[in-house]
Gaussian input, Z-matrix of N, CA and C with variables (Angstrom, degrees):
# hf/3-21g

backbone

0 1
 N
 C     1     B1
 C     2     B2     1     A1
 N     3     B3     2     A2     1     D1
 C     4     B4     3     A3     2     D2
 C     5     B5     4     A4     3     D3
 N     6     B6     5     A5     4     D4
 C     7     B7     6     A6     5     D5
 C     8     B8     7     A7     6     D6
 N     9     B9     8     A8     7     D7
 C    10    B10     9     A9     8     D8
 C    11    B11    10    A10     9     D9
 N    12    B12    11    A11    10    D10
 C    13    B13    12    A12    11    D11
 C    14    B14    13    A13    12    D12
 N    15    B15    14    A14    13    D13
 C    16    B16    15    A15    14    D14
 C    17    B17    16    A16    15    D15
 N    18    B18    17    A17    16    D16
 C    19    B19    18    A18    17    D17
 C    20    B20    19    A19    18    D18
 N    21    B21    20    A20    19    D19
 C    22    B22    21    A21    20    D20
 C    23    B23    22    A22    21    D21
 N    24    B24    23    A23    22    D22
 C    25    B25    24    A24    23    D23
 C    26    B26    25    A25    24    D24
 N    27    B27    26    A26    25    D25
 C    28    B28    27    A27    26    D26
 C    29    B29    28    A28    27    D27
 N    30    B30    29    A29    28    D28
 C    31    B31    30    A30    29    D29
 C    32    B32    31    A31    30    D30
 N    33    B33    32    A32    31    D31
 C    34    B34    33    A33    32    D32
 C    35    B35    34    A34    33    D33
 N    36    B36    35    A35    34    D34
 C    37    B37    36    A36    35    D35
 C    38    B38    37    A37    36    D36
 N    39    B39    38    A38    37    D37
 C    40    B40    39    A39    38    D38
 C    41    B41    40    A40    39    D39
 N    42    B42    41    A41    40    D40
 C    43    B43    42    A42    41    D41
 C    44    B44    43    A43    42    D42
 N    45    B45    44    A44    43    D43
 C    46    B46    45    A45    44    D44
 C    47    B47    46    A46    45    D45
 N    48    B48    47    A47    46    D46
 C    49    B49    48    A48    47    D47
 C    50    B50    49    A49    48    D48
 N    51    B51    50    A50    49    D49
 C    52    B52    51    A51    50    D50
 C    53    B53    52    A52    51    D51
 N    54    B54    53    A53    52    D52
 C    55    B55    54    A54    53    D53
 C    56    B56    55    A55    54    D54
 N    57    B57    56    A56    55    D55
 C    58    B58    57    A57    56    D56
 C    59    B59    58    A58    57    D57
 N    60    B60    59    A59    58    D58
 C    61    B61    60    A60    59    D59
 C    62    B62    61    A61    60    D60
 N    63    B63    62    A62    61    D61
 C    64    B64    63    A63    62    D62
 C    65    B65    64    A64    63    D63
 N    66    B66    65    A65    64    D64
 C    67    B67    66    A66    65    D65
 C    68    B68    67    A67    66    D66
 N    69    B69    68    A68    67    D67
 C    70    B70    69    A69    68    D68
 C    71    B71    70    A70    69    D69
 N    72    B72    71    A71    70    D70
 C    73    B73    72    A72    71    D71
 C    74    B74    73    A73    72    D72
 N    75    B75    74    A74    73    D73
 C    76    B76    75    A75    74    D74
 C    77    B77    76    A76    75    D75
 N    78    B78    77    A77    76    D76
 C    79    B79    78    A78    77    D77
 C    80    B80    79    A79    78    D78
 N    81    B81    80    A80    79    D79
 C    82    B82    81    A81    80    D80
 C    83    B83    82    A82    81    D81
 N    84    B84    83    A83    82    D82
 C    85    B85    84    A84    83    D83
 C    86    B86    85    A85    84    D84
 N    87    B87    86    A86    85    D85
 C    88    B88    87    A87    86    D86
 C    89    B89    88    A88    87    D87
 N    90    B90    89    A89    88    D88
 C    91    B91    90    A90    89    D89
 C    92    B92    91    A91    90    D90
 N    93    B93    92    A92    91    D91
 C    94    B94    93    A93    92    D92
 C    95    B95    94    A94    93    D93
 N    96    B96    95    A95    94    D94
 C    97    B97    96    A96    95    D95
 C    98    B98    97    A97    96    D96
 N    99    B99    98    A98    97    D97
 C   100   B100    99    A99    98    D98
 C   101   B101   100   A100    99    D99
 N   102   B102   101   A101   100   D100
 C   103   B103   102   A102   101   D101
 C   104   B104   103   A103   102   D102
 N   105   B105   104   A104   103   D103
 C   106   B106   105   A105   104   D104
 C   107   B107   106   A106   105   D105
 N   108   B108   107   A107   106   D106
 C   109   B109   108   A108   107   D107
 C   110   B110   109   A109   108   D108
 N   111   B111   110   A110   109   D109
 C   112   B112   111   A111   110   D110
 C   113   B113   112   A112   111   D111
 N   114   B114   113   A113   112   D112
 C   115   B115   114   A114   113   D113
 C   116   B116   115   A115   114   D114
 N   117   B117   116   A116   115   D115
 C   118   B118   117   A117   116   D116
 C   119   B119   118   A118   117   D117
 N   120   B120   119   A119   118   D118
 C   121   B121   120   A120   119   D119
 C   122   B122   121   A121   120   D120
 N   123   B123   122   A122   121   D121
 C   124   B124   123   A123   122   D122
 C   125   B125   124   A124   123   D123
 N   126   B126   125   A125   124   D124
 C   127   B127   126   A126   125   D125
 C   128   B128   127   A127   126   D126
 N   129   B129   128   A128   127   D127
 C   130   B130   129   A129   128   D128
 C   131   B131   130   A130   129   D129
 N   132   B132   131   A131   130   D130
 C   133   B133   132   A132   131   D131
 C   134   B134   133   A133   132   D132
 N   135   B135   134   A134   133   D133
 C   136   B136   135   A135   134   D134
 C   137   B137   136   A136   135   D135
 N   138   B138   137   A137   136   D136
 C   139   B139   138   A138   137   D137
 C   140   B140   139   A139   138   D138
 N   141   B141   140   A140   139   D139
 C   142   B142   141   A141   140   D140
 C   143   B143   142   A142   141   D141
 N   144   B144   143   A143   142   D142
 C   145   B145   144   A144   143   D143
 C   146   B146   145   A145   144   D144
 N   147   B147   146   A146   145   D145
 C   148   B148   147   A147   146   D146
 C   149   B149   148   A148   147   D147
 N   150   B150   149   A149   148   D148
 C   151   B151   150   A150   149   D149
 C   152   B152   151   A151   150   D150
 N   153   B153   152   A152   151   D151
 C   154   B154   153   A153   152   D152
 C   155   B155   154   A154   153   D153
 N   156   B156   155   A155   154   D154
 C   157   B157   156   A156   155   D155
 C   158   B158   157   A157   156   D156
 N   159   B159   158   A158   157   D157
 C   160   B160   159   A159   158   D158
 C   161   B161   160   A160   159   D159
 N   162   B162   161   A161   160   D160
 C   163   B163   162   A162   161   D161
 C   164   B164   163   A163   162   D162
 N   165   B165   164   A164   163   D163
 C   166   B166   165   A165   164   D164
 C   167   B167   166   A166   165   D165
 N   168   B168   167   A167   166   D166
 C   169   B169   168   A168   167   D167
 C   170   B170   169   A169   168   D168
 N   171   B171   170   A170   169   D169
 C   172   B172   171   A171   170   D170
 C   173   B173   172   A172   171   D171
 N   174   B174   173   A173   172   D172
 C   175   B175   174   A174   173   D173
 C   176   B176   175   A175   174   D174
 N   177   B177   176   A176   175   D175
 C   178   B178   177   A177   176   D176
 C   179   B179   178   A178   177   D177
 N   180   B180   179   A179   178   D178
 C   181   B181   180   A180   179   D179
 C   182   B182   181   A181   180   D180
 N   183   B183   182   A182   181   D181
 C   184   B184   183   A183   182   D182
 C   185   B185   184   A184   183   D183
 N   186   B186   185   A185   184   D184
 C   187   B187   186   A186   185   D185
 C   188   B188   187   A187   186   D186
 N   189   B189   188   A188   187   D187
 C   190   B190   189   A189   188   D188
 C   191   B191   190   A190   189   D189
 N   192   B192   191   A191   190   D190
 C   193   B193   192   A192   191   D191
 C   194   B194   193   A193   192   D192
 N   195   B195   194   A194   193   D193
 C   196   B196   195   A195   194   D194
 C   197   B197   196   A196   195   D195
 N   198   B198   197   A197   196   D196
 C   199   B199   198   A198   197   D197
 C   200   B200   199   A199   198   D198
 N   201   B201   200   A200   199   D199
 C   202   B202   201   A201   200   D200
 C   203   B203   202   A202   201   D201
 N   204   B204   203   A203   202   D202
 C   205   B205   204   A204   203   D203
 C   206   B206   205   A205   204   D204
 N   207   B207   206   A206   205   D205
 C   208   B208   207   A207   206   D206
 C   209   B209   208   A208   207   D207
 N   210   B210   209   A209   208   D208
 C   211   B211   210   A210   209   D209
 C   212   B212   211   A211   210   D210
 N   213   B213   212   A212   211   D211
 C   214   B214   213   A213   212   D212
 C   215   B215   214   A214   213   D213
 N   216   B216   215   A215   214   D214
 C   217   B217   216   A216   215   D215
 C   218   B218   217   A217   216   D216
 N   219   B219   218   A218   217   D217
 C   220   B220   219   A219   218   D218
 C   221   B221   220   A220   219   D219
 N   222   B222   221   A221   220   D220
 C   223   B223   222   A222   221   D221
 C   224   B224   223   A223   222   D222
 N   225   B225   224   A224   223   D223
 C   226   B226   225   A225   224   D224
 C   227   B227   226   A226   225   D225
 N   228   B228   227   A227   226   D226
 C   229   B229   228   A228   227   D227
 C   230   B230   229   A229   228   D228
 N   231   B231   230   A230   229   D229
 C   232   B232   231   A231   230   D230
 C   233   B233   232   A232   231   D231
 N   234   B234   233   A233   232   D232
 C   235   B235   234   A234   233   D233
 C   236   B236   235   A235   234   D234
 N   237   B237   236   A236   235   D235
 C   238   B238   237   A237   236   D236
 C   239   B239   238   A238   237   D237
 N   240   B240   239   A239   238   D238
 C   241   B241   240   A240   239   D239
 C   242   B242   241   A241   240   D240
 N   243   B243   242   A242   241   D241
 C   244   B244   243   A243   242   D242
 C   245   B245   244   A244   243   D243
 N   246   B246   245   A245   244   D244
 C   247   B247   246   A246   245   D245
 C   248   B248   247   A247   246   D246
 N   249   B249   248   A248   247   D247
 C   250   B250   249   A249   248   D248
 C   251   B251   250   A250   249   D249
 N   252   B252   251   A251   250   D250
 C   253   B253   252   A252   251   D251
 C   254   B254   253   A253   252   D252
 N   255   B255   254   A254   253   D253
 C   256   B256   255   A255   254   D254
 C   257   B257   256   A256   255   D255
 N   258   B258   257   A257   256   D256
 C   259   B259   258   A258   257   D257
 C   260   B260   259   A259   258   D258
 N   261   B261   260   A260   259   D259
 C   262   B262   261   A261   260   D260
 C   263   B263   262   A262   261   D261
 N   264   B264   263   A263   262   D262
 C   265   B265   264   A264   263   D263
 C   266   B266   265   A265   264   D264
 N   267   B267   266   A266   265   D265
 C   268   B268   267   A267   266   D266
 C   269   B269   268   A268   267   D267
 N   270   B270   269   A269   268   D268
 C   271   B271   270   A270   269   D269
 C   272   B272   271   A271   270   D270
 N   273   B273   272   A272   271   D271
 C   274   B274   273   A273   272   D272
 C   275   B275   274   A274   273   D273
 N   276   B276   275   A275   274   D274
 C   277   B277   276   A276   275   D275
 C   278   B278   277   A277   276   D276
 N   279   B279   278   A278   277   D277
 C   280   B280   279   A279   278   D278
 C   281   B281   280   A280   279   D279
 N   282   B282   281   A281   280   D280
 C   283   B283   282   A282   281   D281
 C   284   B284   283   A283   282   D282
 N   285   B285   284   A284   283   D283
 C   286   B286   285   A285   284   D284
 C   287   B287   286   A286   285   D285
 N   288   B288   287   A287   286   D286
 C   289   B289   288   A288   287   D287
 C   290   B290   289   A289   288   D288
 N   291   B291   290   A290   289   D289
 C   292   B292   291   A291   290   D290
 C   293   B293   292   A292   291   D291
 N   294   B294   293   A293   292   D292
 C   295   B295   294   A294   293   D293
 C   296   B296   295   A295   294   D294
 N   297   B297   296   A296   295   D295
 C   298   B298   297   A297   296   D296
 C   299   B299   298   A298   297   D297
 N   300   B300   299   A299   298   D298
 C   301   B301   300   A300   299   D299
 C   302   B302   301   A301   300   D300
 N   303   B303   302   A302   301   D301
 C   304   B304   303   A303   302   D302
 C   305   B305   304   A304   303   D303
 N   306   B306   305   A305   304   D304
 C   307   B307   306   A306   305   D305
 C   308   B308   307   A307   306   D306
 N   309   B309   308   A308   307   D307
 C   310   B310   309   A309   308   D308
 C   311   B311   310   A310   309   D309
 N   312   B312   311   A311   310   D310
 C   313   B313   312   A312   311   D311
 C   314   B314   313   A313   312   D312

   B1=1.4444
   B2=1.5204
   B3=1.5663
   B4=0.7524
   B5=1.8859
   B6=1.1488
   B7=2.1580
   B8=1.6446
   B9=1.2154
   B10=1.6742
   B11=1.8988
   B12=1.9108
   B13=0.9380
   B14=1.6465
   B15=1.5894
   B16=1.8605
   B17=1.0077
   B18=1.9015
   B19=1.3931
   B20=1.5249
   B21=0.9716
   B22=2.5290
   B23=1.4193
   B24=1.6979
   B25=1.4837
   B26=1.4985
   B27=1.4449
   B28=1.4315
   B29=1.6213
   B30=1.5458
   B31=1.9866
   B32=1.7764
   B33=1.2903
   B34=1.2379
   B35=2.1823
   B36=1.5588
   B37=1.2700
   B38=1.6757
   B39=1.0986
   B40=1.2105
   B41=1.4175
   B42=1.3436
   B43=1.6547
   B44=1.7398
   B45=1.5441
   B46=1.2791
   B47=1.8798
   B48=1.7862
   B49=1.5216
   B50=1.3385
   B51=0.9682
   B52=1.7532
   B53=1.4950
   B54=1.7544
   B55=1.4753
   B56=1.3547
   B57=1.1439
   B58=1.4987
   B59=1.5089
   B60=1.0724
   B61=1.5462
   B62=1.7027
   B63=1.1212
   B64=2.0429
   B65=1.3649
   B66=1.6623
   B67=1.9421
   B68=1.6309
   B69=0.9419
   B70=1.7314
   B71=1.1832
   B72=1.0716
   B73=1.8871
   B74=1.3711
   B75=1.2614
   B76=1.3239
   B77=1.4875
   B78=1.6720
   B79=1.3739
   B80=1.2825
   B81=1.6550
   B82=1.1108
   B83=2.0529
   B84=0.7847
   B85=1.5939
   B86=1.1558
   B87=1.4865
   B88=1.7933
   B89=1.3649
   B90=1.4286
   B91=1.5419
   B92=1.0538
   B93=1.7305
   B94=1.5211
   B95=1.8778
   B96=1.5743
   B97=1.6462
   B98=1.4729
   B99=1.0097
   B100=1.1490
   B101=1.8426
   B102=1.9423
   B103=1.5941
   B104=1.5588
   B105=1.6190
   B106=1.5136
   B107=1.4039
   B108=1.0715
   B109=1.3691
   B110=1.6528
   B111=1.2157
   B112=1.4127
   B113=1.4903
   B114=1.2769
   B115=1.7391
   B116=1.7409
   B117=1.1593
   B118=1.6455
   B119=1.7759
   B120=1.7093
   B121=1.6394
   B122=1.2925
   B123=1.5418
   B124=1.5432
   B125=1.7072
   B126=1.9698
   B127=1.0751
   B128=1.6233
   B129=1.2695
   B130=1.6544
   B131=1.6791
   B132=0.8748
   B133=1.8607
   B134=1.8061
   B135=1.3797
   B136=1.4237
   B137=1.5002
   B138=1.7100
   B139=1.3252
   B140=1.8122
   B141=1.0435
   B142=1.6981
   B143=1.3174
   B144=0.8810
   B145=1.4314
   B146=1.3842
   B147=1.3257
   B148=1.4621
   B149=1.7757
   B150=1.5583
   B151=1.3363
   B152=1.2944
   B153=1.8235
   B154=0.9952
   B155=1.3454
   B156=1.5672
   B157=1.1935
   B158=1.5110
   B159=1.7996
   B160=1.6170
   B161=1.5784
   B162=1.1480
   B163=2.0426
   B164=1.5548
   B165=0.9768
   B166=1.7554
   B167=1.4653
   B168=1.1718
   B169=1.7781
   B170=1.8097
   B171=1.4452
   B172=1.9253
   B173=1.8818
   B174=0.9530
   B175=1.6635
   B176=1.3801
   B177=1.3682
   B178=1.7644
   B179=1.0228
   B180=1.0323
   B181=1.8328
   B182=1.9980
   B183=1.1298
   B184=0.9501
   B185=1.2797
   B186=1.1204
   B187=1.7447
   B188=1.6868
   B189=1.3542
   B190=1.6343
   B191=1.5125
   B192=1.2918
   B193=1.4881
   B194=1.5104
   B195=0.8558
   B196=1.9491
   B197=1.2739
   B198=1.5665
   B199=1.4916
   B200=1.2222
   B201=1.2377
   B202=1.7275
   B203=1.4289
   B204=1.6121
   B205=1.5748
   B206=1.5247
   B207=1.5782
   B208=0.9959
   B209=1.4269
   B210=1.6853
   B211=1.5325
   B212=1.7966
   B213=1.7301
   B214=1.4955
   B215=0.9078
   B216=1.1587
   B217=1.3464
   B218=1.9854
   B219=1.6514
   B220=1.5141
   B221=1.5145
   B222=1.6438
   B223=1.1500
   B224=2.0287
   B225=1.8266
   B226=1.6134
   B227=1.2917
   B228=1.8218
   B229=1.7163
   B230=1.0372
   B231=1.7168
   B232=1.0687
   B233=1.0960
   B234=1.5423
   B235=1.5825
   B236=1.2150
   B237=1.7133
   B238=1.3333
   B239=1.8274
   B240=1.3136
   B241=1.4165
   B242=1.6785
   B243=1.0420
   B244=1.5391
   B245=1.9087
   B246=0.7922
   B247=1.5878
   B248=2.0155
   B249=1.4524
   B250=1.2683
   B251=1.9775
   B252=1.7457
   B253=1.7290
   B254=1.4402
   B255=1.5953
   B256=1.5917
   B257=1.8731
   B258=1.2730
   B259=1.3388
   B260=1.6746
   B261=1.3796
   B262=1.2461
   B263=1.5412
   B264=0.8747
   B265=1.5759
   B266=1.4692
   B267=1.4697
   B268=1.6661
   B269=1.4992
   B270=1.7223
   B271=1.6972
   B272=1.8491
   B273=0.9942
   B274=1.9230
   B275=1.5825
   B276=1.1710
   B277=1.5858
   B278=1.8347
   B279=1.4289
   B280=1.4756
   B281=1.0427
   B282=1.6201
   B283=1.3125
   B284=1.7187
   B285=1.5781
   B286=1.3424
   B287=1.7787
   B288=1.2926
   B289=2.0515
   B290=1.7866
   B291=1.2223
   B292=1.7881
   B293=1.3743
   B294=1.6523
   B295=1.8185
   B296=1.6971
   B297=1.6730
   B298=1.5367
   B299=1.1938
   B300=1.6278
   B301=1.6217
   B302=1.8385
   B303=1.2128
   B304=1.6284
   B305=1.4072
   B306=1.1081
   B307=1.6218
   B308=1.3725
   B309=1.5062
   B310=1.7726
   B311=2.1482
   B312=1.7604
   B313=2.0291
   B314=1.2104
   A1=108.07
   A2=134.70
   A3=141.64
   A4=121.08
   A5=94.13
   A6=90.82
   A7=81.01
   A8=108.47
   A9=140.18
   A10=83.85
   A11=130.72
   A12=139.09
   A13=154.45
   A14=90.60
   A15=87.02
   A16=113.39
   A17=87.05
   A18=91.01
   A19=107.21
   A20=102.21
   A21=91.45
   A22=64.88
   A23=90.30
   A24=136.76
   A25=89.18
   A26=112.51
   A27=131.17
   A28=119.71
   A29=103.86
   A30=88.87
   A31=90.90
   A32=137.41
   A33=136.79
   A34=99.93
   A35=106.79
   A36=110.80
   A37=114.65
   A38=145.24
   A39=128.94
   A40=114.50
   A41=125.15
   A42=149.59
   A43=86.33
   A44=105.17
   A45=123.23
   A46=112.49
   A47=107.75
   A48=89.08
   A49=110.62
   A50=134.70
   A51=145.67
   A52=102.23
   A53=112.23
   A54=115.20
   A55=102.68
   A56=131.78
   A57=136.41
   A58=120.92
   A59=120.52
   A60=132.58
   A61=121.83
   A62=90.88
   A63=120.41
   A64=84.10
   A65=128.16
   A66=110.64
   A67=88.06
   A68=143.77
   A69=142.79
   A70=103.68
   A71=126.28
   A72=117.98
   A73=125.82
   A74=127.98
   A75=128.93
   A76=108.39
   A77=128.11
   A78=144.27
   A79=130.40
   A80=103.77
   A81=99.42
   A82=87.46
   A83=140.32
   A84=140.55
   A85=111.21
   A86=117.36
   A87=103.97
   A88=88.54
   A89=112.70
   A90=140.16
   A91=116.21
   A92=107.58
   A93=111.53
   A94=118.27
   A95=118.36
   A96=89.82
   A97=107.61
   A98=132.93
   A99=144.38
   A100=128.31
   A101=87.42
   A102=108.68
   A103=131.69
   A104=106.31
   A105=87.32
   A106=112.82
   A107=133.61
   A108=139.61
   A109=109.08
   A110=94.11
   A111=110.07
   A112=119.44
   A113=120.00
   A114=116.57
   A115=92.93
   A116=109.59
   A117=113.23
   A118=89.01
   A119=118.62
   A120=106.46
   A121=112.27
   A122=125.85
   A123=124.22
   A124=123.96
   A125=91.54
   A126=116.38
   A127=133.49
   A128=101.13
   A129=142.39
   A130=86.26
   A131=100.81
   A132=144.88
   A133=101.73
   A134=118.19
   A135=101.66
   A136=94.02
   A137=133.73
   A138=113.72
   A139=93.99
   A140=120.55
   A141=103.93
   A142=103.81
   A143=142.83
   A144=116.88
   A145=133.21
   A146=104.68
   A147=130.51
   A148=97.24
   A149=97.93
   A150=131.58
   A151=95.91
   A152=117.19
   A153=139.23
   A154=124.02
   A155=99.38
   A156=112.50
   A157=139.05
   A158=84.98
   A159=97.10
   A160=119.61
   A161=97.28
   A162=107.04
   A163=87.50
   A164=148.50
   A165=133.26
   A166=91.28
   A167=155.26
   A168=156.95
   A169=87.40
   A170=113.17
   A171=109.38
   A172=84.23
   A173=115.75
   A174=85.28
   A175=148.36
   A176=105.83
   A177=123.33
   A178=118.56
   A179=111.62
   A180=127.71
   A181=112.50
   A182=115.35
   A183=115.46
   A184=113.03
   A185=132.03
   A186=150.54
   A187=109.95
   A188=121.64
   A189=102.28
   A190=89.06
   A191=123.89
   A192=114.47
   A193=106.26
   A194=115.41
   A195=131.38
   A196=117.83
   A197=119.74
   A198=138.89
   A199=137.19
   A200=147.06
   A201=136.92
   A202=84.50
   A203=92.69
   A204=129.02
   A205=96.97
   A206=111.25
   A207=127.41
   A208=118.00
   A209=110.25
   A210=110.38
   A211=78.32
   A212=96.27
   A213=106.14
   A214=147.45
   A215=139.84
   A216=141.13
   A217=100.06
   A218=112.66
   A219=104.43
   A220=100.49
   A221=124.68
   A222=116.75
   A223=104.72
   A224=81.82
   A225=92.09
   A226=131.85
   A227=97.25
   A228=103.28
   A229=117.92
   A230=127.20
   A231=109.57
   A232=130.59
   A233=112.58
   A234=117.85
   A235=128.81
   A236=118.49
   A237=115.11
   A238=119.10
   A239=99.05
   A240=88.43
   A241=97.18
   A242=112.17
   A243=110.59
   A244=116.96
   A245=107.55
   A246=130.69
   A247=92.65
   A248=105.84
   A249=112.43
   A250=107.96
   A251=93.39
   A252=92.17
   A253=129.28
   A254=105.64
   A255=108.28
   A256=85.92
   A257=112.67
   A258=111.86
   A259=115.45
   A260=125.88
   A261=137.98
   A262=105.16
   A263=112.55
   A264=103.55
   A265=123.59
   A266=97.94
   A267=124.73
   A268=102.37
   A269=126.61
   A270=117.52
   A271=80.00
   A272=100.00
   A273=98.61
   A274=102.23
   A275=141.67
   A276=122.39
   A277=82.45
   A278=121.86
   A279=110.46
   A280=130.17
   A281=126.71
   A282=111.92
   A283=94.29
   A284=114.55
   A285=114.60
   A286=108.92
   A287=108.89
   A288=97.65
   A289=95.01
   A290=121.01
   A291=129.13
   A292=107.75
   A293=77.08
   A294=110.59
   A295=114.23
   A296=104.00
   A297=113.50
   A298=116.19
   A299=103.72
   A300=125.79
   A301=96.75
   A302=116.25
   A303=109.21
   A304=107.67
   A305=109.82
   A306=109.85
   A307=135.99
   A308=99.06
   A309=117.29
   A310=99.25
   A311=93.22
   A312=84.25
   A313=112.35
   D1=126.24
   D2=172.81
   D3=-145.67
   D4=178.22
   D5=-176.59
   D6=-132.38
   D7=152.07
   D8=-161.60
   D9=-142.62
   D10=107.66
   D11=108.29
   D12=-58.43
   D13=95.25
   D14=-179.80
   D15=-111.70
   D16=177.14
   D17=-176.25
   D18=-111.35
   D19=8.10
   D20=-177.89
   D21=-94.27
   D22=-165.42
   D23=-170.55
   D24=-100.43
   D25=-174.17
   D26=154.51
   D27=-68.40
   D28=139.23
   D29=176.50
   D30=94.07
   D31=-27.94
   D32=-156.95
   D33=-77.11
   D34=109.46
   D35=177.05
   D36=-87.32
   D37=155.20
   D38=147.36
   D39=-98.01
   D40=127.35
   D41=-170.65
   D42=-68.60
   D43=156.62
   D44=145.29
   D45=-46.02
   D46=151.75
   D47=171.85
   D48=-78.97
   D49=173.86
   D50=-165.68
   D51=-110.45
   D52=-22.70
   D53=-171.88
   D54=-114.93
   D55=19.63
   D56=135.24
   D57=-15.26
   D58=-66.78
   D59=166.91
   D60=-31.82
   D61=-45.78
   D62=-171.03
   D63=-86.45
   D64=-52.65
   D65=-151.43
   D66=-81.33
   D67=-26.56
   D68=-165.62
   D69=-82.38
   D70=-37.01
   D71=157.19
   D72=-99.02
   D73=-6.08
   D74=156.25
   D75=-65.10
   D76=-53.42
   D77=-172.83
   D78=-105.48
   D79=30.50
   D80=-143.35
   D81=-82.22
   D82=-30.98
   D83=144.81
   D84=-7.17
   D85=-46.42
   D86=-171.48
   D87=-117.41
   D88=115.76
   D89=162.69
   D90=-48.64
   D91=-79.60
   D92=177.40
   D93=-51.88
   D94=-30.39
   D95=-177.37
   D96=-100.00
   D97=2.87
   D98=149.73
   D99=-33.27
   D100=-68.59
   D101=148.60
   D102=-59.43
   D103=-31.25
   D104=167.71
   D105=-92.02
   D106=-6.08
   D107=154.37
   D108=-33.30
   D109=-67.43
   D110=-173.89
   D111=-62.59
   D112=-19.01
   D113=179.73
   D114=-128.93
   D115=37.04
   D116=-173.83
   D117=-76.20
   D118=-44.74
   D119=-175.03
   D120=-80.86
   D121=-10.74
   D122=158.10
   D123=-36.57
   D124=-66.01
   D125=174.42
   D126=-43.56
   D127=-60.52
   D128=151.39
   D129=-14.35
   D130=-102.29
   D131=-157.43
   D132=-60.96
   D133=-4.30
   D134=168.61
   D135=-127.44
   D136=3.45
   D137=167.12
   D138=-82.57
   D139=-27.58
   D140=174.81
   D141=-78.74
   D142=-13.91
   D143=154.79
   D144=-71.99
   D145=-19.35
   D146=-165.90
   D147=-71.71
   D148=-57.48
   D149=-173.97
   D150=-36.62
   D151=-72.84
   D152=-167.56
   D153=-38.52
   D154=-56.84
   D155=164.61
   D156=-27.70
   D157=-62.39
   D158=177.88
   D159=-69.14
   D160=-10.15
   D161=-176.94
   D162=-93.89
   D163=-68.76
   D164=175.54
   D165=-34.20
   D166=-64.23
   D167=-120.47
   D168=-99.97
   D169=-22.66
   D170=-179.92
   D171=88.28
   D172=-7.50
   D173=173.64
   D174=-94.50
   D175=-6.57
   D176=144.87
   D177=-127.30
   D178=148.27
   D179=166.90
   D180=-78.65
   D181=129.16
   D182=172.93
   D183=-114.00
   D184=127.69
   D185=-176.17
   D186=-100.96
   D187=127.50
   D188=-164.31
   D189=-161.09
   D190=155.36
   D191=177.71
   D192=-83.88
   D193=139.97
   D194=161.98
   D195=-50.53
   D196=-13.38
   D197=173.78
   D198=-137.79
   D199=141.57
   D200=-175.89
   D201=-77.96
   D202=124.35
   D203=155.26
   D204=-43.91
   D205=151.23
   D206=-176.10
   D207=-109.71
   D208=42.79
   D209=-158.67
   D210=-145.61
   D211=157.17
   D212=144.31
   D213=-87.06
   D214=-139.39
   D215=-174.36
   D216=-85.93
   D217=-53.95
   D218=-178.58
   D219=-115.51
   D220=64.63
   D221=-177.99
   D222=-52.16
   D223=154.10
   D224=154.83
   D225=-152.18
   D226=14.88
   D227=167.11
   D228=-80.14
   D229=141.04
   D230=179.05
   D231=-85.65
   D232=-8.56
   D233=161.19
   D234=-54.38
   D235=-59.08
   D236=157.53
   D237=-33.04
   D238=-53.04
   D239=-156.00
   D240=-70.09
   D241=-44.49
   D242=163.68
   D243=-29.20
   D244=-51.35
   D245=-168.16
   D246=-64.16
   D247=-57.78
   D248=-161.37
   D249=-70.61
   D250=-30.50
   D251=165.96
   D252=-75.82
   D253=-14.03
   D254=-177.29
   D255=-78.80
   D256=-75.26
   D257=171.85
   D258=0.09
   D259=-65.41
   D260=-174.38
   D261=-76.13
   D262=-22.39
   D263=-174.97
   D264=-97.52
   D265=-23.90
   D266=166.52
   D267=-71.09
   D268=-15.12
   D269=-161.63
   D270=-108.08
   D271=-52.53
   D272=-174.37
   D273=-65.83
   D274=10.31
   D275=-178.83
   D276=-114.37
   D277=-46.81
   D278=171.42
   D279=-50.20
   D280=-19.81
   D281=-166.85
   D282=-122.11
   D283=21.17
   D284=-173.58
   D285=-67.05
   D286=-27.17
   D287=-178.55
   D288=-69.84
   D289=-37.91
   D290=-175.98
   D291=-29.24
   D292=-75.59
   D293=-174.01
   D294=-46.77
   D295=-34.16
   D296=-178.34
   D297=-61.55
   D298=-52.35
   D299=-169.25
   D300=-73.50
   D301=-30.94
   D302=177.63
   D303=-60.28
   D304=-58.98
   D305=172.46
   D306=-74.17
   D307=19.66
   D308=171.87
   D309=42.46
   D310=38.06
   D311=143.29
   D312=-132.05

């Protein structure tokens, strides 16, 4: 039994990186992070399925926002980020009877 917190929505894929090109000759010395660079949206993209899985199976709960966050990757407005915690807190107070009954209180 476990809980799985994200951060996309549902439906949310991760793309190949686009700067692949740039990290393979910038790094090209370190093999291995280079390579996980490179199957980082493989990786990505079959623990949510994995995830998924086990929440169809009843054996984790997954918590996820209902909307794409309104931030990037290194936000630093504080509105956004403001925006993106009401977001999260509005998805965890909805699924609070879920979350209760997942944890049998």
């Amino acid at each position: 039994m476990g809980c799985f917190v994200l951060t996309q929505s549902r439906g949310y894929t991760k793309k190949k990186n686009y700067m692949m090109p740039v990290i393979r000759l910038k790094y090209r010395r370190y093999k291995d992070f280079v390579q996980a660079m490179a199957d980082r949206h493989k990786v990505y993209n079959e623990s949510i399925a994995y995830a998924e899985k086990r929440a169809s199976d009843g054996a984790v709960l997954i918590v996820r926002p209902s909307e794409k966050l309104p931030v990037g990757r290194v936000e630093k407005d504080p509105e956004k980020l403001k925006a993106a915690y009401e977001i999260g807190r509005r998805t965890a107070e909805a699924m609070l009877p879920q979350i209760r009954e997942f944890l049998g209180h």
